[in-house]
C-alpha positions in Angstrom: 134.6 44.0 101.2 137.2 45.7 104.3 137.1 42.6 105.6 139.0 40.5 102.6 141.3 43.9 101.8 142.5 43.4 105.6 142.7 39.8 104.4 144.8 39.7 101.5 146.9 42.9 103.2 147.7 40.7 106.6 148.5 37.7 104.2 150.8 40.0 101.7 153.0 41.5 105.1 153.3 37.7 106.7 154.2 36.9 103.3 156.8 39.5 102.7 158.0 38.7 106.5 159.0 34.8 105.3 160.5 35.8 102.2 163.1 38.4 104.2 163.4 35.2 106.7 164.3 32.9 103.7 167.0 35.6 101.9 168.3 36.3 105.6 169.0 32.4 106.1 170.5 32.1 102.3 172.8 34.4 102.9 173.8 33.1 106.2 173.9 29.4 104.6 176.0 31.0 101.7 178.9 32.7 104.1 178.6 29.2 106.0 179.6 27.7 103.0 182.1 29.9 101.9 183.9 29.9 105.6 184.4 26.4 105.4 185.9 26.3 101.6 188.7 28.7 102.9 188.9 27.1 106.3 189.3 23.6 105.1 192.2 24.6 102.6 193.8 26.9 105.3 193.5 24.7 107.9 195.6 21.7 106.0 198.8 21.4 107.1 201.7 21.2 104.5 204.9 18.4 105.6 208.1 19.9 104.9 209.3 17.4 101.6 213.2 17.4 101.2 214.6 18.0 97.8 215.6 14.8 96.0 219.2 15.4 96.1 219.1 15.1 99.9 217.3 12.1 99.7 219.2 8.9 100.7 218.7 6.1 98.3 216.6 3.0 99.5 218.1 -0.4 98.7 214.3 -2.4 97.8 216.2 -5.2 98.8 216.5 -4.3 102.3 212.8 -3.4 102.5 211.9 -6.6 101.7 214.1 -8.1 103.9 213.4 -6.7 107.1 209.5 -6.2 108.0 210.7 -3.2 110.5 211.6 -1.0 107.3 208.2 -1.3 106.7 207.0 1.0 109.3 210.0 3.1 109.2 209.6 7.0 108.8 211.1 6.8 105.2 208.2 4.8 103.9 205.6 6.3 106.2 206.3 9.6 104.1 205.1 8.3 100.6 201.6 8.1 101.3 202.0 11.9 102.1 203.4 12.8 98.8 200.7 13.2 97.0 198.7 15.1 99.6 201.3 17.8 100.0 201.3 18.0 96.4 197.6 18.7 95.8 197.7 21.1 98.4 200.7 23.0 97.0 198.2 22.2 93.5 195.6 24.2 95.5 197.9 26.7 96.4 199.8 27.7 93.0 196.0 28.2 92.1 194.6 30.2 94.6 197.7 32.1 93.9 197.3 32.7 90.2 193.9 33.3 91.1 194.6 36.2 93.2 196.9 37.3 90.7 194.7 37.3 88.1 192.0 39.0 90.0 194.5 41.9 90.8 195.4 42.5 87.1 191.9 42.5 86.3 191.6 45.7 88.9 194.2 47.3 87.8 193.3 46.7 84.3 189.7 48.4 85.4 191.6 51.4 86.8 193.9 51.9 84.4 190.8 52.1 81.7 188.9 54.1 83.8 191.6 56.9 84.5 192.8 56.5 80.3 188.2 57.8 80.0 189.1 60.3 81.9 191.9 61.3 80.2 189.9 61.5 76.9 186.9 63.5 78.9 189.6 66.2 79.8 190.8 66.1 75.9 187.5 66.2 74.4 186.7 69.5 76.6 190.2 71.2 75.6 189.2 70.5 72.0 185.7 71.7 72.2 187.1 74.8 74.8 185.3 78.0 73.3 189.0 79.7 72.7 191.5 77.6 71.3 194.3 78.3 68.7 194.8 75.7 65.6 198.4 74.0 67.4 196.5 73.1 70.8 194.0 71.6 68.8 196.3 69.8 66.5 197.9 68.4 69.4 194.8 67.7 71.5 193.6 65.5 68.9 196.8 64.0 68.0 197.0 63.5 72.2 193.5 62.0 71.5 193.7 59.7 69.3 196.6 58.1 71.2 194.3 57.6 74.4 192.1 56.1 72.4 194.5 53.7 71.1 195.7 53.0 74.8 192.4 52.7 76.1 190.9 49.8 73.5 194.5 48.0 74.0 193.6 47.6 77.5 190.1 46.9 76.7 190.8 43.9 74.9 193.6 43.0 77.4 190.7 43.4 79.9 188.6 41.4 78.2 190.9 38.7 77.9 192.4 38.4 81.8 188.3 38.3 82.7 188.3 35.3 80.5 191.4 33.7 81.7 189.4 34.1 85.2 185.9 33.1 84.8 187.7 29.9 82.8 189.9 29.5 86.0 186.6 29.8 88.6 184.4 27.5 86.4 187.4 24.8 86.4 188.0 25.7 89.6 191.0 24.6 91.8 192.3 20.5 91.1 191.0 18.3 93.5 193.0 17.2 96.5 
């Protein structure tokens, strides 16, 4: 009977060994994959574009004409177009993204400081010695916070929304 409780004990520990191994490479594979997502948008480099006002006008004409205006820097430039603007695409979203991520915090702190604003209310109005005007008021000052906090609640709410939409869609695609 000792025998099989060392056993099954000596198979449990090199069992609990390989499941820390396995968690320990997941969350290495997982920051793996999460360096190169940032590092492969990062990395891109974005071409200066010129406003279309400062662009000169291109007689098609004279493209077709001449099979040097074919490779020249004008038309070399149009393939890259659309890459600088998926990149900028990525950009303006990682940006609202950020954004939105910060309102959501401050949405969070401003709820939490309004609940503790109505914990320091709720013990002046429950204070052992207090006359019928600081009560009046308290409450009055109470029902206010109240009001404030469930605003932000639901404007809370909503901005978590907006994000988990925004990280489910996720950025456009290059």
């Amino acid at each position: 009977m000792k025998p099989l409780i060392v056993i099954l004990l000596t198979a449990i520990t090199v069992q609990a060994q390989t499941l820390a191994d396995i968690a320990r490479q997941e969350r290495a594979r997982r920051a793996q994959i999460n360096n190169k997502v940032v590092t492969s948008v990062v990395s891109v480099p974005v071409p200066e574009s010129k406003p279309a006002a400062e662009a000169k006008p291109v007689d098609p004409k004279a493209n077709a004409a001449s099979p040097a205006n074919a490779a020249s820097p004008a038309n070399a430039a149009k393939p890259a177009a659309p890459a600088a603007s998926s990149v900028d695409a990525v950009k303006d979203w990682n940006e609202r993204a950020d954004k939105t991520r910060k309102r959501v915090q401050e949405l969070q702190d401003q709820e939490t400081a309004l609940q503790l604003q109505i914990n320091q209310l709720t013990n002046q109005l429950f204070a052992p010695v207090i006359d019928q005007e600081t009560k009046n008021q308290t409450q009055t000052r109470l029902g206010e916070i109240q009001n404030q906090l469930t605003a932000t609640r639901a404007e809370l709410d909503q901005t978590k929304r907006t994000l988990d939409a925004m990280n489910q869609q996720g950025p456009p695609k290059p």
